[in-house]
N, C-alpha and C positions, 0 to 999 in steps of 0.2 A: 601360457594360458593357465586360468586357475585350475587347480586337482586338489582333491581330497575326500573325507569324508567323517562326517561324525552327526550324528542327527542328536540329537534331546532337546527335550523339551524344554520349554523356556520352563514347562514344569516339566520339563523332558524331551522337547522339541527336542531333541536332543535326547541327545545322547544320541542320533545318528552319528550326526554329524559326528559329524556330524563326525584300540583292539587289540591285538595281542589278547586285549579284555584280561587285564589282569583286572579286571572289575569288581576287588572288592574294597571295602572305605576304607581310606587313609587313616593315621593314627598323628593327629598333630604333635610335634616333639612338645618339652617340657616348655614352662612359661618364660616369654621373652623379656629382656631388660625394660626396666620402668623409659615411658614415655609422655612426651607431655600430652599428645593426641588424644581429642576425647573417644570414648565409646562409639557414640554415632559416627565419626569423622573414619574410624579405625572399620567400621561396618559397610558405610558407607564407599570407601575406595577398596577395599576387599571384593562386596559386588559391583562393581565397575570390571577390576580383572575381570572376577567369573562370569559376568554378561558378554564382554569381549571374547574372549575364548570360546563361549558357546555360539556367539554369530559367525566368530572366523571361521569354525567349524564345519557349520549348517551351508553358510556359503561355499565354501572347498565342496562339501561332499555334493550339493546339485549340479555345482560345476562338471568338476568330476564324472561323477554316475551320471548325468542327463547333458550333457551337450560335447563327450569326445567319445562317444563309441557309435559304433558305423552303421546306420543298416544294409541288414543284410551280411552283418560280417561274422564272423566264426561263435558258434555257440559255448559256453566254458558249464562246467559240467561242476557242481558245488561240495570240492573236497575241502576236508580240514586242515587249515593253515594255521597251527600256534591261536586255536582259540575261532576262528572265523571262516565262512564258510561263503562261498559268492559265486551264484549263478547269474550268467547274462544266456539272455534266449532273443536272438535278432533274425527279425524276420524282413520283409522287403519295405515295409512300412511302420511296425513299431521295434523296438527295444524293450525290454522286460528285468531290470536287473534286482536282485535278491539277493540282500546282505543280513547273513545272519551269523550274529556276534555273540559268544559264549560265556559264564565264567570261569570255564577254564581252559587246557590249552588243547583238551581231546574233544572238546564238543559234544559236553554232554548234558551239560546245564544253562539255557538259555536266557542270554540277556537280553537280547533284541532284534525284533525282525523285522527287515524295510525290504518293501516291494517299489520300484519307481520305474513307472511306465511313460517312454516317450513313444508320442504316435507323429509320425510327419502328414503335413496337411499340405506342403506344396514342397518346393524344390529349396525353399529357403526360410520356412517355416513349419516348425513343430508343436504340441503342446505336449507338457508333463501331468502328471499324477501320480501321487501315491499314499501310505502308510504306516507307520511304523509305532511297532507295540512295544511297550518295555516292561519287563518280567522282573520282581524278585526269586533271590535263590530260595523262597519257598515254592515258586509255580503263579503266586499272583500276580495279574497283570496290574502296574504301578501309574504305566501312561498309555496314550495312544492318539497319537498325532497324525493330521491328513493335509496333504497342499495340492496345490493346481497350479498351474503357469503357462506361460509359454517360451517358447527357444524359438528365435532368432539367427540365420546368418547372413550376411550381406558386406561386400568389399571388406573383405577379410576383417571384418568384425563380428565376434559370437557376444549375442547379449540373451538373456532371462528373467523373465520378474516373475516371481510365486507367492502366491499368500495360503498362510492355512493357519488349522489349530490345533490344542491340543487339551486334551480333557483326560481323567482319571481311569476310564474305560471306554471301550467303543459302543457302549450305553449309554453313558454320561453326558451331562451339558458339558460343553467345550467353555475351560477357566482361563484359557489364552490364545491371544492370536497373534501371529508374527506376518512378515511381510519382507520379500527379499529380490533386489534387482542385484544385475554384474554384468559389466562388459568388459571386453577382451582383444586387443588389436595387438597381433602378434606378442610380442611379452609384456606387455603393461594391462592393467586392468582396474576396475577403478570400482567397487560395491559397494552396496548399503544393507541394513539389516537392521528391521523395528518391529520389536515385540511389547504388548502390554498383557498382565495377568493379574486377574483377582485373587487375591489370598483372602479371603473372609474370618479364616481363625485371627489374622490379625485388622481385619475392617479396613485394611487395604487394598490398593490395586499398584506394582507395579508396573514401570515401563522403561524402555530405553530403546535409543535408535545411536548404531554402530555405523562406520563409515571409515574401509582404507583405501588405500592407492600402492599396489605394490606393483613389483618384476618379478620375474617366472625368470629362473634362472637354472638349469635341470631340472630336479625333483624338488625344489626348493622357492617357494614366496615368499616375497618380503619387504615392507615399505612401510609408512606411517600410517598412523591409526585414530579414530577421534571418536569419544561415546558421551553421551548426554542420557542421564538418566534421571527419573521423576517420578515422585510419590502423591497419592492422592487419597479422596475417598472411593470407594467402590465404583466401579461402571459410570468415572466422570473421563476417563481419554479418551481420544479418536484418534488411530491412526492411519496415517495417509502418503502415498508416494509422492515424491517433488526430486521428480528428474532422477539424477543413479541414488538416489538416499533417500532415505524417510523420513518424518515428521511425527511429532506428538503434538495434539492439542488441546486444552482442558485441564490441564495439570498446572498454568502459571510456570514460573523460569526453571530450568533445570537445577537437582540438586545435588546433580555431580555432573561437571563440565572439564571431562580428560582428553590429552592427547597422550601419544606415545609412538609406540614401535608394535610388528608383531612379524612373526615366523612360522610358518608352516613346513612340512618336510611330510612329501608323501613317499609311500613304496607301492606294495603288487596294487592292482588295480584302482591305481588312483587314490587309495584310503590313507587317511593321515596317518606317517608314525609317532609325529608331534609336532605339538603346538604350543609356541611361547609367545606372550603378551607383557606387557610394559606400559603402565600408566599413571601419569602426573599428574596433581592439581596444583601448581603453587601456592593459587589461593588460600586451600584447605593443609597446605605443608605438608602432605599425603604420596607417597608413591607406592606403588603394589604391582605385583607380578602373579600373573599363574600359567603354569608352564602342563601340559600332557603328555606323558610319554606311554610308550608299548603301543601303541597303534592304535585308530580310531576306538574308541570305548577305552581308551587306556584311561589311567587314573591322573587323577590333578593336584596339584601342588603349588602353594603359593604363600606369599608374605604380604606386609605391608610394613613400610618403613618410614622415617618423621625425613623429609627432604634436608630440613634444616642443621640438623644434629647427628644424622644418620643411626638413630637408635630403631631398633627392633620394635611393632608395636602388637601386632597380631600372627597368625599362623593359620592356617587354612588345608582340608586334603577332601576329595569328592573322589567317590568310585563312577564307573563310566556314564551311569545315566545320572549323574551330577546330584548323590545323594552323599553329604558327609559331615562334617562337624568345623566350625569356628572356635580358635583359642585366642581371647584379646587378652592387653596387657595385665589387666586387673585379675586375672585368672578365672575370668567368666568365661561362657561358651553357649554356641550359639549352633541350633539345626542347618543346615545345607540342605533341601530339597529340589531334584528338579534346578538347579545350578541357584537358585532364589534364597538367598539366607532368610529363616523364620524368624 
């Protein structure tokens, strides 16, 4: 069954997912060999990883936190673990669990706090709720994301669909919205994961809808992977469920259409300790990788490279709420915000 966890937003939807929290921003190495990959191609498969990554994420961690802990089973009391801190409070009818991830590893400086409540409504159905805020290391809150859903179990299949968003504060209009299903039949499981968000500084609106099919293999998923992402003007998508995956509409044909591979590796309670991602276009002669390690809110790491020549074209690093910097081949460079390159 799925496990993990890492939330952020799609402008932080995430960063749940969804630790160790060595959470502070990568430092991309020096500039990589000439390639013939343009700019936008080199941009555009860079955010393909980091949207992947941030769905596998957000899927592992509802997994995880909202459909394998018991009601009514033993309460865990929220000490410092290397950076993270995780109470679960289970009573006869709901669950309450509370991950709150640091930047550093005594917990003293908060990155992010997620509260997610399962309430059971019958014997074989639950719904969830929750959300989670995300801090800089000055004290400002950066995001704050909320979802709702329901859990599901029947002949041993656990399934979940959630939709929520995520906006700049818990004042603020909500700048994105995601949407997230997963089923599970003893170790195979099969999700989807589609988010769209308004950037206005750049009179855009991103979107992407993610979709893999792994095995649960101990603390370990893993199986193929396929993401379609799409650019538009402001508040022209809708997105929509269609069965275990999502949909985009409004946007005209995708502008990155990848398949690949992806790996999750959980430890203490379900929370990811890393996550690696792998994706192709041959069309575009593009492949790119971005990998997380140190535990849910760990930091991210990643390339992209020319299929056809295997020359280096770009670099890439995001600290845990997926705020970091882009280095392409021409020695330009580009914001990371919320996993969303500006």
């Amino acid at each position: 069954m799925l496990q993990k966890s890492r939330f952020s937003a799609l402008v932080c939807i995430a960063s749940l997912a969804l630790s160790a929290c060595a959470a502070t921003t990568a430092t991309p190495p020096p500039g990589p060999p000439q390639t013939t990959l343009s700019i936008a191609t080199q941009r555009n498969a860079a955010q393909a990883a980091l949207a992947a990554e941030f769905g596998v994420g957000i899927l592992t961690l509802i997994f995880g936190q909202g459909t394998t802990q018991a009601f009514g089973g033993a309460n865990t009391a929220p000490v410092c673990n290397n950076g993270v801190k995780v109470s679960i409070v289970s009573g006869a009818t709901t669950i309450t669990t509370t991950i709150d991830v640091f930047y550093d590893p005594v917990c003293t400086t908060i990155l992010a706090h997620v509260v997610l409540t399962q309430t059971q409504n019958s014997a074989t159905a639950s719904t969830l709720s929750g959300t989670a805020t995300f801090t800089s290391q000055a004290g400002a809150v950066i995001a704050y994301n909320t979802l709702s859903g329901t859990v599901t179990k029947s002949a041993g299949t656990t399934s979940f669909s959630v939709t929520g968003t995520a906006a700049p504060s818990p004042t603020a209009p909500a700048v994105a919205s995601f949407g997230l299903t997963c089923s599970a039949t003893g170790s195979a499981n099969t999700c989807g994961f589609g988010g769209i968000q308004n950037i206005s500084l750049l009179n855009t609106e991103f979107g992407n809808t993610f979709s893999f099919n792994g095995t649960q293999n101990g603390n370990v998923n893993s199986g193929g992977a396929a993401l379609k992402a799409y650019l538009s003007p402001l508040n022209a998508m809708t997105l929509s469920p269609s069965g275990a995956t999502w949909t985009i509409t409004g946007a005209g044909n995708p502008l990155i259409n990848d398949s690949g591979t992806f790996t999750v590796t959980v430890g203490a309670f379900n929370l990811a300790s890393a996550i690696g991602v792998t994706l192709s276009d041959a069309t575009a002669d593009a492949s790119a990788t971005a990998n997380m390690s140190g535990g849910p809110f760990g930091k991210t790491s990643g390339a992209v490279t020319q299929i056809s020549n295997g020359a280096s074209a770009a670099f890439y690093g995001a600290d845990g709420a997926g705020f970091g910097s882009v280095l392409y081949s021409d020695g330009s460079t580009a914001q990371v915000a919320g996993f969303i390159i500006q």
